[in-house]
N, C-alpha and C positions, 0 to 999 in steps of 0.2 A: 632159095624158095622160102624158107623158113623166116628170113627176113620181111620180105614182099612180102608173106602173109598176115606180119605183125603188123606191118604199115597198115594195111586194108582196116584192117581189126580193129585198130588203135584209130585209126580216122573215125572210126563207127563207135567212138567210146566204148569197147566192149572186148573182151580179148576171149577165144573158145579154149576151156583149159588144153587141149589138146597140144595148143602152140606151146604153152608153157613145160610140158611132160617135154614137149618136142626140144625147145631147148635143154633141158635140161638133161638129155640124151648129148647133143651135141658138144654139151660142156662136156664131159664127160671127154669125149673124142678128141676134142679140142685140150683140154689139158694133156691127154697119154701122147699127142701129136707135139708138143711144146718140150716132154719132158724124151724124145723119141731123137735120133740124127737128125732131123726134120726142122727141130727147134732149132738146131745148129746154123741155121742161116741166117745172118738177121734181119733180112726181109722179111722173110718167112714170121719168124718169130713177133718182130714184130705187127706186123697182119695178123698173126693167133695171139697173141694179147692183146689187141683194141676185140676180135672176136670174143674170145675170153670174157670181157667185160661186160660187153653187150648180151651174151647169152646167158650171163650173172643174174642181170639185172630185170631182163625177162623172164626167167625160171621161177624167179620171188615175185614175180607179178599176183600171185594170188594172195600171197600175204602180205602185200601194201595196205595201208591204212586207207588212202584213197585213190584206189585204182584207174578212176579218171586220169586224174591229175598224173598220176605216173605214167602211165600210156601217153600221154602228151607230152612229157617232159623227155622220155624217152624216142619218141618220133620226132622230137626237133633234133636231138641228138644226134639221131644217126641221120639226119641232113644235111647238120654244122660240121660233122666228122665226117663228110662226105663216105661213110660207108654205103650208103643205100640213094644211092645219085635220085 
């Protein structure tokens, strides 16, 4: 969900800090699940490190210097890395 709603957002040049709080609750989860038996798989593992990354790089979204441009560069992103079909 959290994804789809950055897509939306990021289409609309504009992100609600909301998502950003959002991800960066997720990181959170997302890392103690990587360092957890969980991580242990490396399917798994690696699906929560391309997550990982991606919820990185949205959590700093308010503190980009040009937050346009990072919303776009990021939404091509998770296209090209087929996370968000």
């Amino acid at each position: 969900m959290l994804l789809t709603a950055f897509r939306v957002e990021a289409r609309g040049g504009r992100l609600d800090p909301s998502i950003s709080e959002w991800a960066t609750e997720l990181l959170t989860e997302t890392r103690l699940l990587l360092d957890s038996p969980a991580g242990d798989d490396l399917r798994l593992r690696t699906l929560l490190q391309e997550l990982e990354l991606v919820l990185a790089q949205i959590a700093r979204i308010p503190a980009a210097a040009s937050p346009a441009e990072e919303l776009d560069r990021l939404d091509r992103a998770l296209h090209e890395q087929a996370t968000l079909s």
